[in-house]
GUTITOR-227245 format. One line per field, with one value per residue: residue number from 1; residue in three letters; x negated, y, z of N, C-alpha, C, O in turn. Coordinates in Angstrom, 2 decimals, padded with zeros to 5 digits. Layout:
N
nr <- NUM_...
rest <- ala_...
npx <- X_...
npy <- Y_...
npz <- Z_...
capx <- X_...
capy <- Y_...
capz <- Z_...
cpx <- X_...
cpy <- Y_...
cpz <- Z_...
opx <- X_...
opy <- Y_...
opz <- Z_...
% end
This chain:
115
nr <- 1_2_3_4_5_6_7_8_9_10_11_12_13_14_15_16_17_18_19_20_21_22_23_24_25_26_27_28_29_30_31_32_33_34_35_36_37_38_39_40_41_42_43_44_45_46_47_48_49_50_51_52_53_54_55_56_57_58_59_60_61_62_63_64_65_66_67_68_69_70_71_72_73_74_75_76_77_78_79_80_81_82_83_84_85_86_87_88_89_90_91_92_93_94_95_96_97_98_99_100_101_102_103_104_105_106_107_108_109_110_111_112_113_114_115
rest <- unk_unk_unk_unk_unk_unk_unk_unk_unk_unk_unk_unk_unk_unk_unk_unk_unk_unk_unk_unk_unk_unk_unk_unk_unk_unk_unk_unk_unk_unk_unk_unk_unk_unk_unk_unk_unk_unk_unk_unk_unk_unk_unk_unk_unk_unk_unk_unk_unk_unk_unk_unk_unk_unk_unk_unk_unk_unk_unk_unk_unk_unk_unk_unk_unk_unk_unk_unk_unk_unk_unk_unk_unk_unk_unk_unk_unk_unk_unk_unk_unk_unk_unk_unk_unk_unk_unk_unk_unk_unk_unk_unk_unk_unk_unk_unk_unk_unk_unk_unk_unk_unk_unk_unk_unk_unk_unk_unk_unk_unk_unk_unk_unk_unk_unk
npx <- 003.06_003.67_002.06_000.69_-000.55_000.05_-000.33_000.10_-000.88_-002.19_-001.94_-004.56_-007.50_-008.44_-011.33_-014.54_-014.78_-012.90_-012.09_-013.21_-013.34_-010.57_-011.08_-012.91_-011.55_-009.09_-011.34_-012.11_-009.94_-009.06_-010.20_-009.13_-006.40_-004.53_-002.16_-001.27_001.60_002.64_002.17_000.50_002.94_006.00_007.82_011.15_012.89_014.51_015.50_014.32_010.70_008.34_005.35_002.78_001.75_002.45_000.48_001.06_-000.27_-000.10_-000.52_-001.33_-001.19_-001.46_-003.75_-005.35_-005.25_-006.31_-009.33_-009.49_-009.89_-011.70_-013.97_-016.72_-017.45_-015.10_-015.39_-017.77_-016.71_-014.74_-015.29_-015.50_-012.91_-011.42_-013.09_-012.05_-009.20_-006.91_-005.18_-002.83_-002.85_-001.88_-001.91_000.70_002.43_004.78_008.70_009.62_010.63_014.27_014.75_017.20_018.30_020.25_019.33_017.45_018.85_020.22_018.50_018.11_020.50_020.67_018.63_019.40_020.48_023.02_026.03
npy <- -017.65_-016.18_-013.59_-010.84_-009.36_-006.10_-003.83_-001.32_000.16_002.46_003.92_002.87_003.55_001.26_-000.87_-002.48_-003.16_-003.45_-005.63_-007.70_-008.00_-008.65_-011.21_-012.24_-012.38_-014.31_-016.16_-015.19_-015.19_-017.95_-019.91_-018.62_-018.98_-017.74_-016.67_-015.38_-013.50_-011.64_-010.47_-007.95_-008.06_-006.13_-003.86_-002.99_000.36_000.73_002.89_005.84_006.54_005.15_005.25_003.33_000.12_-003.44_-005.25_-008.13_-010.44_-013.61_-015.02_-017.47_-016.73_-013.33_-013.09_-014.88_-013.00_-010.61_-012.10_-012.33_-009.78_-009.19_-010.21_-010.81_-011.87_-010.61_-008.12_-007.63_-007.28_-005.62_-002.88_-002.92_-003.02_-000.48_002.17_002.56_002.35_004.00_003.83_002.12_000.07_-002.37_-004.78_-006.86_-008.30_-011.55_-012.24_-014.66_-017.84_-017.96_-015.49_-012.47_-010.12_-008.74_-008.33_-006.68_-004.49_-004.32_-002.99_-000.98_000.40_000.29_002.10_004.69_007.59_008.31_009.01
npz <- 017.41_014.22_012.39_010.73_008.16_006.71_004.00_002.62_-000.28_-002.52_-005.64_-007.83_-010.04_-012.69_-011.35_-011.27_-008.65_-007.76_-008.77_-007.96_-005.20_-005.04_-006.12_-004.17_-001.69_-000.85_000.16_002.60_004.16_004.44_006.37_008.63_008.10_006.63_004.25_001.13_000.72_-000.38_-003.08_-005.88_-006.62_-008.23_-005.95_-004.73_-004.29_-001.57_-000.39_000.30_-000.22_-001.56_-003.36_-005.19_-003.97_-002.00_-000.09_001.63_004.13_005.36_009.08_011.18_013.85_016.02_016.95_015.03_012.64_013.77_013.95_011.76_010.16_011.64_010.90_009.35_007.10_006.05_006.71_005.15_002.37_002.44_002.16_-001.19_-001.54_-000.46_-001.03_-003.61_-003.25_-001.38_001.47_004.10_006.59_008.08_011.18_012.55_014.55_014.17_014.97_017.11_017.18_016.50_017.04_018.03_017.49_018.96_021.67_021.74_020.84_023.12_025.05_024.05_024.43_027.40_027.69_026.87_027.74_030.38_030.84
capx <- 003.97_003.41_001.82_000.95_-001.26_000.72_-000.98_000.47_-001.98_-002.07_-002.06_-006.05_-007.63_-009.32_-012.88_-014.84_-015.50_-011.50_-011.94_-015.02_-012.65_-009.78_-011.82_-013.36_-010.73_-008.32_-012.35_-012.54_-008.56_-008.70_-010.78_-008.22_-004.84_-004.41_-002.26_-000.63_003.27_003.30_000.54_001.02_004.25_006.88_009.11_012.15_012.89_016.14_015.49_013.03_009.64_007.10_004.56_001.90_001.80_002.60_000.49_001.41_-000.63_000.22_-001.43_-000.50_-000.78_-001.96_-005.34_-005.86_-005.12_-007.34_-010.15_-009.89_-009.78_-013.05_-014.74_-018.36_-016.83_-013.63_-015.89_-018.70_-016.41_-013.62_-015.79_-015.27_-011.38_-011.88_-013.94_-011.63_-007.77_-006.33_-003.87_-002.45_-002.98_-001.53_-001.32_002.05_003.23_006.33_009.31_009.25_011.93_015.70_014.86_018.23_018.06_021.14_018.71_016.61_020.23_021.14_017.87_018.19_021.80_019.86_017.66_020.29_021.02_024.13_026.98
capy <- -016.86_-016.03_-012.49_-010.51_-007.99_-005.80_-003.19_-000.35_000.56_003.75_003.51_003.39_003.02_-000.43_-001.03_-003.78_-003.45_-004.01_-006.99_-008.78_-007.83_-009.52_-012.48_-012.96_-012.23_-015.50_-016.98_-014.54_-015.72_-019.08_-020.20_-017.92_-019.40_-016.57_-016.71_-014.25_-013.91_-010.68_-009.76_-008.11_-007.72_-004.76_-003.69_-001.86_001.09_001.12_003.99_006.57_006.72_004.26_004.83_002.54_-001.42_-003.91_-006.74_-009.16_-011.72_-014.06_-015.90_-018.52_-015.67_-011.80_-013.61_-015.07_-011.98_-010.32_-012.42_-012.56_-008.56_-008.57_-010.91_-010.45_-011.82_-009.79_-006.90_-007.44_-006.82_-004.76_-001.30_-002.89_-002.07_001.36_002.73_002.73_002.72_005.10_003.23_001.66_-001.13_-002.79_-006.28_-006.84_-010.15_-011.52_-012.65_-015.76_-018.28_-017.89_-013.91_-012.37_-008.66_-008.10_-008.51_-005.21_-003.32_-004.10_-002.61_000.48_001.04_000.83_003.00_005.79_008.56_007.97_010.04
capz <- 016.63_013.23_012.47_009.46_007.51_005.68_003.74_001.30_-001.13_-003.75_-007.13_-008.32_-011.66_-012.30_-011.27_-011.18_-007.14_-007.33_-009.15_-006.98_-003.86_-005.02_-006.57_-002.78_-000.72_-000.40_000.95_003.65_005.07_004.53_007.63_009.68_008.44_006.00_003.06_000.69_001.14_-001.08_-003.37_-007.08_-007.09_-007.95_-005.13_-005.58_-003.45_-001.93_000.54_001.11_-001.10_-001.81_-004.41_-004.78_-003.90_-000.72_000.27_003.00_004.43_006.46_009.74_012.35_014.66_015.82_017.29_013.83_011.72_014.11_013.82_009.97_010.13_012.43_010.66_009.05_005.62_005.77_006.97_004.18_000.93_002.56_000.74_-002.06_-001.85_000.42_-001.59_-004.63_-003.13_-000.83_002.02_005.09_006.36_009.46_011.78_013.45_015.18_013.74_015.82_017.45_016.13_017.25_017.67_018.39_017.97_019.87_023.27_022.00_021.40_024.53_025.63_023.73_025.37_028.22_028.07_026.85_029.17_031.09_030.12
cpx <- 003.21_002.97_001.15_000.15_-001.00_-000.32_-000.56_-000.90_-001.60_-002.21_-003.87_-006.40_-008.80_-010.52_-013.30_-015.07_-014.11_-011.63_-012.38_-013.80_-011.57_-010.19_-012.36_-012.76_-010.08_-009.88_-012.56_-011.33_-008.65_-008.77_-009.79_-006.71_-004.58_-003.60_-001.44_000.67_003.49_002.06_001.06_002.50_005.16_007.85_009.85_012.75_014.30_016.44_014.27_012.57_008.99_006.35_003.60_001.90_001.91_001.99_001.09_000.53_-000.42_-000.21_-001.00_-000.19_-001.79_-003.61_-006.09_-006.18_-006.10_-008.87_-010.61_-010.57_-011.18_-014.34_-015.73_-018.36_-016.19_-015.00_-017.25_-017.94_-015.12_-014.30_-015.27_-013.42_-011.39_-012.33_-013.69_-010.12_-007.58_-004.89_-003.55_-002.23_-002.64_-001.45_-000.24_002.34_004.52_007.13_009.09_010.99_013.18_015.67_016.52_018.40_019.45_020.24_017.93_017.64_020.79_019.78_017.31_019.32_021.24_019.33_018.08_020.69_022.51_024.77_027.92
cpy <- -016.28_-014.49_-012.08_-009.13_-007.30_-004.68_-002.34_000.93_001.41_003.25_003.58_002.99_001.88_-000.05_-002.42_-004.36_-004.17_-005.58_-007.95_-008.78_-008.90_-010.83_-013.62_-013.14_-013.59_-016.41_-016.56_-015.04_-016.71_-019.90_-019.78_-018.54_-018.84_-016.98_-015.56_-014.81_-013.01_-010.25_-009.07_-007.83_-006.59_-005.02_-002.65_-001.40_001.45_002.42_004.44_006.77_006.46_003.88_003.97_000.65_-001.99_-004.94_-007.28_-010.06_-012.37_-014.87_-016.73_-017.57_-014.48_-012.21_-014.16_-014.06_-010.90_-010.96_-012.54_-011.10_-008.34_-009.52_-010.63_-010.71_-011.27_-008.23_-006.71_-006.92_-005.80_-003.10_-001.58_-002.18_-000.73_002.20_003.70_002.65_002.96_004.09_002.97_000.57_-001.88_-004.53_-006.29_-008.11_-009.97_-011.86_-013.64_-016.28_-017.97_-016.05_-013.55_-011.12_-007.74_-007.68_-006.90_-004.29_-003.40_-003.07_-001.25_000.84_001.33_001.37_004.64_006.48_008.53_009.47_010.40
cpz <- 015.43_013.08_010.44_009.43_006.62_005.45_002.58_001.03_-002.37_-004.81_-007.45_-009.64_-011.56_-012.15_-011.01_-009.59_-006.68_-007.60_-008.24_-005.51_-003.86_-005.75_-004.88_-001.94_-000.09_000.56_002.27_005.16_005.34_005.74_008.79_009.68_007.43_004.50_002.46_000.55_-000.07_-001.99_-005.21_-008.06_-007.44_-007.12_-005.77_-004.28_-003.69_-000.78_000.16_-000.42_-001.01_-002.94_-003.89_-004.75_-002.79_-000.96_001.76_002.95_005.38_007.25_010.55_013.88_015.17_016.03_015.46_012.87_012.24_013.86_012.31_009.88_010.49_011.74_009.61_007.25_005.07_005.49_005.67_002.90_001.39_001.64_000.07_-002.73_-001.46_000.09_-003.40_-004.81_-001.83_-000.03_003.24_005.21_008.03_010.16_012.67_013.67_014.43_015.26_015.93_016.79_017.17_017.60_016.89_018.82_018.47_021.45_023.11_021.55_022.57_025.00_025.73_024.37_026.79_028.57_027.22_027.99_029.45_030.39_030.80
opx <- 002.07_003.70_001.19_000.14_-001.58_-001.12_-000.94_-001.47_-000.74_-002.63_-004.35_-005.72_-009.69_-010.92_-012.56_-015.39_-013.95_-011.35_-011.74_-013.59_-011.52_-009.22_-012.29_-013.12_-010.44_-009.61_-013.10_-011.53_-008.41_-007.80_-009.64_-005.97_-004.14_-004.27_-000.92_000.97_004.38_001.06_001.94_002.90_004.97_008.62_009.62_013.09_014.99_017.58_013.32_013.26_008.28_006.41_003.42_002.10_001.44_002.44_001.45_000.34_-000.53_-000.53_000.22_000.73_-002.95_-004.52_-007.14_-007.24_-006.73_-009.68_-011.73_-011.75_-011.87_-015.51_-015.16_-018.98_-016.26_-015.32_-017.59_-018.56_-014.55_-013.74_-014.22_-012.98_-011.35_-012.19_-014.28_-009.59_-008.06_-003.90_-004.11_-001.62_-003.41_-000.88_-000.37_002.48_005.15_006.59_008.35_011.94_013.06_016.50_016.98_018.59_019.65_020.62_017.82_017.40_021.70_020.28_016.63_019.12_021.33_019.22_017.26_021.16_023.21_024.31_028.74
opy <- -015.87_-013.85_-012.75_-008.19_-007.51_-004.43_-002.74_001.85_001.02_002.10_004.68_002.19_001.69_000.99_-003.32_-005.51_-005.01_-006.50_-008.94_-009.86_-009.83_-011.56_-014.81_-014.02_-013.97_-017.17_-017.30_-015.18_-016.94_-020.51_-020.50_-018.65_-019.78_-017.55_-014.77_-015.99_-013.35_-009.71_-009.71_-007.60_-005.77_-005.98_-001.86_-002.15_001.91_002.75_003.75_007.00_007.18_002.79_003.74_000.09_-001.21_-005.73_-006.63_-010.62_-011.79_-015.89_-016.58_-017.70_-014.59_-011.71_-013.77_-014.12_-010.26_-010.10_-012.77_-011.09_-007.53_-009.44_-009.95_-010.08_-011.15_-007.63_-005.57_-006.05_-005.22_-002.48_-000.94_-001.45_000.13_003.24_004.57_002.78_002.15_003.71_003.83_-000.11_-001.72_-005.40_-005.58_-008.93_-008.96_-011.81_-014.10_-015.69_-017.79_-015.49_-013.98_-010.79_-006.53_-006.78_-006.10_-003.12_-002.69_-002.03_-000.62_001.83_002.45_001.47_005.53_006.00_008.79_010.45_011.20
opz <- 015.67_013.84_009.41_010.22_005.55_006.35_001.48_001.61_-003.16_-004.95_-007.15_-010.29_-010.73_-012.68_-010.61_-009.27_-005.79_-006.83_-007.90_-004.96_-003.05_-005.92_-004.58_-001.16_001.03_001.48_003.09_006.37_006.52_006.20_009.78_010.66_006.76_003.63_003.26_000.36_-000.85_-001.51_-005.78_-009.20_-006.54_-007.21_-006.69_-003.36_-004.60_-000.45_-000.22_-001.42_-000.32_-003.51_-002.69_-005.83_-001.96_-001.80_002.74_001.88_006.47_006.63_010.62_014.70_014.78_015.37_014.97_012.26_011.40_013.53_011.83_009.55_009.89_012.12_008.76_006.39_003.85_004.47_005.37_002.29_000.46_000.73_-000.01_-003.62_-002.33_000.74_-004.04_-005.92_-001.03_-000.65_003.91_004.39_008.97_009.49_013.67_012.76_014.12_016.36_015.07_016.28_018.38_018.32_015.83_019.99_018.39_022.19_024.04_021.86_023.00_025.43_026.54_025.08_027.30_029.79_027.01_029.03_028.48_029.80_030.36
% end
């Protein structure tokens, strides 16, 4: 099942450690599966409040996105971003195919206190 490194990132002012980071980066995924789904782009906020930027990357699955994450390449230039933007950064499995999110409303009715 397909999984994913999303990551909302602050606004920062350019540096060159930004640059070198995102120059090396796509070398550090590749080996893992890894590609960008979301990178660069403007979103548009239809709820809530989200300054800042969204990447996505995406892997063949949570073992992959883990192992990219732990890995000695990932882990050598990751400063370079950390060091100079302010964020969150998460791995989440996707759904598997045919998901059918009636099965987890039934499971929330379920787990509602009787009435």
């Amino acid at each position: 099942m397909a999984a994913y490194a999303i990551a909302h990132l602050q606004e920062a002012a350019p540096h060159p450690e930004i640059a070198e980071y995102m120059e090396r980066i796509t070398g550090t995924m590749t080996p893992y599966g890894g590609r960008f789904l979301v990178h660069g782009a403007q979103h548009e906020v239809k709820e809530g409040n989200w300054p800042g930027h969204v990447v996505v990357i995406g892997f063949p699955s949570l073992e992959r996105a883990r192992a990219w994450w732990d890995s000695a390449a990932y882990q050598e230039i990751a400063p370079l971003r950390s060091r100079h933007i302010e964020g969150d950064i998460i791995l989440i499995p996707g759904v598997a195919d045919g998901y059918d999110p009636t099965a987890t409303a039934r499971a929330v009715r379920e787990a509602l206190p009787a009435r």
